[in-house]
C-alpha positions as CSV (number, residue, x, y, z in Angstrom):
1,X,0.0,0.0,0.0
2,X,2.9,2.3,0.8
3,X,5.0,1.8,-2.4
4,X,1.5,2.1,-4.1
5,X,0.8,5.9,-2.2
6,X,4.3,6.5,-3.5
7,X,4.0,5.7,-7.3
8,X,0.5,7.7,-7.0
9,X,2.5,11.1,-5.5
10,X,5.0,11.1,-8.0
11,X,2.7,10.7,-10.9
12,X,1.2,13.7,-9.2
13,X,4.4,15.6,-9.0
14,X,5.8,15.0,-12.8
15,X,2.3,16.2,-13.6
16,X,2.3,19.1,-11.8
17,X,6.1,19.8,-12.8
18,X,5.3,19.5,-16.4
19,X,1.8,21.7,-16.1
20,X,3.9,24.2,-14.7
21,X,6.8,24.2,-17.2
22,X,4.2,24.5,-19.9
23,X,1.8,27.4,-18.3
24,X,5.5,29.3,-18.3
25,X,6.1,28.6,-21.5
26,X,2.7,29.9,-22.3
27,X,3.6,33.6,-20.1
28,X,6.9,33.7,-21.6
29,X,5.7,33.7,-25.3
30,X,2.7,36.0,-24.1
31,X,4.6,38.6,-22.1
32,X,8.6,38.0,-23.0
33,X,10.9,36.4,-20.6
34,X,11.1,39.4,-18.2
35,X,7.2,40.0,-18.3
36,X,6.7,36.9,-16.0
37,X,6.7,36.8,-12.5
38,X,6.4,34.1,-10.2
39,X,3.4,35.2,-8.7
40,X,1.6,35.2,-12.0
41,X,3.1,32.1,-13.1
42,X,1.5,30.2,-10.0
43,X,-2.2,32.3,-10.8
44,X,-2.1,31.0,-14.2
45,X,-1.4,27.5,-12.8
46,X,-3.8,27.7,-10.5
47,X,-1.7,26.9,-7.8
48,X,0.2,28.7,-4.2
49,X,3.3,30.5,-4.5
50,X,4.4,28.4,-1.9
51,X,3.5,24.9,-4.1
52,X,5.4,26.6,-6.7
53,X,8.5,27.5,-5.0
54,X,8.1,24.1,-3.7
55,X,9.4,22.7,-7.3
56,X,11.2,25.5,-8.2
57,X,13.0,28.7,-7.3
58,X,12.7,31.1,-10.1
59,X,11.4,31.3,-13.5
60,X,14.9,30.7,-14.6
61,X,15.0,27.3,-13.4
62,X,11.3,26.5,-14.6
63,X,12.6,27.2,-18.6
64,X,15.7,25.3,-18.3
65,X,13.9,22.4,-16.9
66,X,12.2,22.3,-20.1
67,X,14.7,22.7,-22.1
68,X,16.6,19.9,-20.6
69,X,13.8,17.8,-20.7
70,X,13.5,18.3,-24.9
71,X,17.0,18.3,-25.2
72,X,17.3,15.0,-23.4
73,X,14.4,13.4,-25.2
74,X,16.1,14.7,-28.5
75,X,19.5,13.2,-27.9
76,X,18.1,10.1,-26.4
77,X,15.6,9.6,-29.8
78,X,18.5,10.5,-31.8
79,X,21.1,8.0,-30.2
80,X,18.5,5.2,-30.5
81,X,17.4,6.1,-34.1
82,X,22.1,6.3,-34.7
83,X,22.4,2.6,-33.7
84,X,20.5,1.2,-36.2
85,X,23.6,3.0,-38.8
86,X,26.8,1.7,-39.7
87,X,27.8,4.3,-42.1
88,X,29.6,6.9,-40.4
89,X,29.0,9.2,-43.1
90,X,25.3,8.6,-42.8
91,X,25.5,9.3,-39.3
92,X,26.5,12.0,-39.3
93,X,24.3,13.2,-42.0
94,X,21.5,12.3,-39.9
95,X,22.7,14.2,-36.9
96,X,22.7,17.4,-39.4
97,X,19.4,16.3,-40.3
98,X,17.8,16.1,-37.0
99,X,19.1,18.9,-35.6
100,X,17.7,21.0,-38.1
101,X,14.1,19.5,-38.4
102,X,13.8,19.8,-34.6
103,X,14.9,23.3,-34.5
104,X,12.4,24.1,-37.4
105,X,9.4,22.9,-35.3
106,X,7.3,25.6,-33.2
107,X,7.9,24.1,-30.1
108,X,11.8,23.8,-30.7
109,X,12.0,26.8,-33.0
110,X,10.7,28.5,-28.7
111,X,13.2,26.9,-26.8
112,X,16.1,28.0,-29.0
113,X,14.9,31.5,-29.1
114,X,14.9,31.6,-25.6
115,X,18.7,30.0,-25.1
116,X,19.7,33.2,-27.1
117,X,17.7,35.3,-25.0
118,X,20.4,37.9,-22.8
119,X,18.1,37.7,-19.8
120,X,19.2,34.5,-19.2
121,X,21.9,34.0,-16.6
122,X,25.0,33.0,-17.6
123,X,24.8,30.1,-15.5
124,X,21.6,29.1,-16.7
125,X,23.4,29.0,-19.9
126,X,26.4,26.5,-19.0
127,X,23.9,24.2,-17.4
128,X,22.1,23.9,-20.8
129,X,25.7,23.0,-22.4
130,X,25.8,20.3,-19.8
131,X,22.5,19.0,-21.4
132,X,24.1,19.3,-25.1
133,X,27.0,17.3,-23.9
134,X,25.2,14.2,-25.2
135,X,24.7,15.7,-28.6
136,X,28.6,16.1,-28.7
137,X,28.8,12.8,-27.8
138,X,27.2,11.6,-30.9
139,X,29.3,14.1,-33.0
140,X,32.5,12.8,-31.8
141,X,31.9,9.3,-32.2
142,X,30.5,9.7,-35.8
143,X,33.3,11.5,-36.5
144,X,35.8,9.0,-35.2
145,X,34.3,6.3,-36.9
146,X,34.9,7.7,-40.3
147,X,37.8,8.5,-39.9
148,X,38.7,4.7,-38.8
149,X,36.9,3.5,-41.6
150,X,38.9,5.9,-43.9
151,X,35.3,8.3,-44.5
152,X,37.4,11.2,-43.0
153,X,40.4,12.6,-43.1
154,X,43.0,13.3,-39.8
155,X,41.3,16.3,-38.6
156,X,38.4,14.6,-37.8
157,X,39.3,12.8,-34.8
158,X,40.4,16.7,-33.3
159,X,38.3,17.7,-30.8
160,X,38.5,21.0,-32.6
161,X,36.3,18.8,-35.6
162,X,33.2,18.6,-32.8
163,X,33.0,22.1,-31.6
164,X,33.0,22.9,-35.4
165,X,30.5,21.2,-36.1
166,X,28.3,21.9,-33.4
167,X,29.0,25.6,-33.3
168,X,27.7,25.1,-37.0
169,X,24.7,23.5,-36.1
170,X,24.1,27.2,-33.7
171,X,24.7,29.3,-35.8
172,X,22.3,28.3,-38.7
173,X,19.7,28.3,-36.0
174,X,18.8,32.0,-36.4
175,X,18.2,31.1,-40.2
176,X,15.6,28.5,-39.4
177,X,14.2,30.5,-36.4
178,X,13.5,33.4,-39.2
179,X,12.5,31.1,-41.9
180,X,15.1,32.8,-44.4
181,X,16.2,29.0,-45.3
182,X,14.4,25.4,-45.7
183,X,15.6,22.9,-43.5
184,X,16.5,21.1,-46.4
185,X,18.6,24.1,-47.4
186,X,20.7,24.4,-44.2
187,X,21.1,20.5,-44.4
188,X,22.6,20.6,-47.6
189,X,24.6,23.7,-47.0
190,X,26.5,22.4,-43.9
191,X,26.0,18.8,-45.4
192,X,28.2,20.0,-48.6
193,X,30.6,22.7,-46.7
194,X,31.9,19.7,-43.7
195,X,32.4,17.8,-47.1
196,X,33.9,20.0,-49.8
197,X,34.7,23.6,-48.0
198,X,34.3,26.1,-49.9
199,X,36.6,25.6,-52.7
200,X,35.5,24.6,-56.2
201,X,32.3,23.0,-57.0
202,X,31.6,19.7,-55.2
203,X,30.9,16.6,-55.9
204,X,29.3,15.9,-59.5
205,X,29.2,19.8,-60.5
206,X,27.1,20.7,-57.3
207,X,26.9,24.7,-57.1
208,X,27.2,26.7,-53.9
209,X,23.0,26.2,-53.4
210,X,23.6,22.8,-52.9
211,X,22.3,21.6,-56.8
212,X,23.0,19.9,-59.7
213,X,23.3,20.6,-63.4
214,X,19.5,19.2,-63.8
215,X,18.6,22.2,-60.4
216,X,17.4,18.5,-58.6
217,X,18.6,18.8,-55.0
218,X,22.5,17.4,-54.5
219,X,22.7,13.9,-53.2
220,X,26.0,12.7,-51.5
221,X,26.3,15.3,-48.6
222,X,29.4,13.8,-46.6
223,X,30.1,11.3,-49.0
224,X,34.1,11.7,-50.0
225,X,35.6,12.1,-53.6
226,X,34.8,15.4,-54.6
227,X,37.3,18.3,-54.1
228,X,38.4,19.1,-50.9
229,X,36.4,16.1,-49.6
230,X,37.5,15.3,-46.0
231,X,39.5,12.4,-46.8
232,X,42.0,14.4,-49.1
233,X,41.7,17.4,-46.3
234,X,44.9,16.6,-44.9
235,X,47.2,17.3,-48.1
């Protein structure tokens, strides 16, 4: 009966939790992120102040539960959906892939608005890295694959070779946030530039928008033997 009372008061808890995460997220896109105060987050929740500051301390700490939760969920889809590929290359095409279909989504498109947002604390801001670690994670061993199987070239297997391709992944965000490029524009962009750079054509007479002779979208993305490809990098 005990253990029974227990699983029924932390059902009740994750609800409440998540009702309250969402009713911010509801003020915050309402009223801006320094619009909200506690006391009218707990109103609109239909709640106490005190039952809110019982799960959390500040509005701060509401959002980034929220985004840890998606980010989380994201990596953990992503890593299951990664095991079922061999291909290094295809891998990490995915990664690209995923990254930039989430982030094209209203609910993502929110949350990465609001990282970018200066009212949030700086250390609000390295906790949400600690969440991202697990998308490095993925980059890094995608990366080290290929360049075991011979898919990539040295520089891959620098640590330098993650940050760049995650700090590419942020900063085509504000393009998909705006809606000034597709998602499958920004995946073929980064797809073609980790692959090629940004000398000569690509692979197959590809120009720089990512097309072919025939203006069909360019197939191959990381796929080396074009110019510059990242297994010829190194020369």
């Amino acid at each position: 009966m005990a253990e029974q009372w227990a699983e029924v008061l932390d059902e009740h808890r994750a609800r409440q939790r998540r009702q309250i995460m969402t009713v911010a997220l509801e003020l915050v896109s309402e009223r801006g992120l320094a619009g909200v105060s506690m006391s009218a987050l707990a109103q609109r929740a239909g709640i106490s102040r005190a039952t809110l500051y019982h799960y959390f301390p500040d509005l701060e700490q509401v959002l980034l539960a929220w985004v840890g939760e998606e980010v989380d969920a994201f990596v953990a889809e992503l890593a299951l959906e990664l095991s079922g590929l061999d291909d290094p290359v295809a891998r990490l095409r995915r990664i690209i892939d995923a990254h930039v279909t989430a982030f094209s989504g209203a609910e993502h498109r929110f949350g990465a608005d609001l990282l970018q947002s200066d009212a949030l604390s700086p250390k609000v801001r390295e906790e949400v890295g600690r969440h991202l670690s697990g998308l490095r994670g993925l980059v890094a061993d995608a990366l080290e694959d290929g360049r075991r199987a011979g898919c990539f070239g040295p520089l891959a297997s620098s640590p330098l070779a993650v940050d760049t391709v995650v700090s590419l992944l942020g900063a085509l965000r504000p393009h998909l946030l705006a809606g000034t490029a597709a998602p499958e524009e920004v995946s073929e962009f980064l797809s073609g530039l980790l692959a090629h750079g940004l000398v000569g054509e690509g692979p197959e007479g590809v120009d720089s928008g990512g097309r072919g002779p025939s203006g069909d979208a360019a197939t191959g993305g990381l796929v080396p033997g074009g110019p510059r490809s990242w297994a010829t990098v190194d020369d």
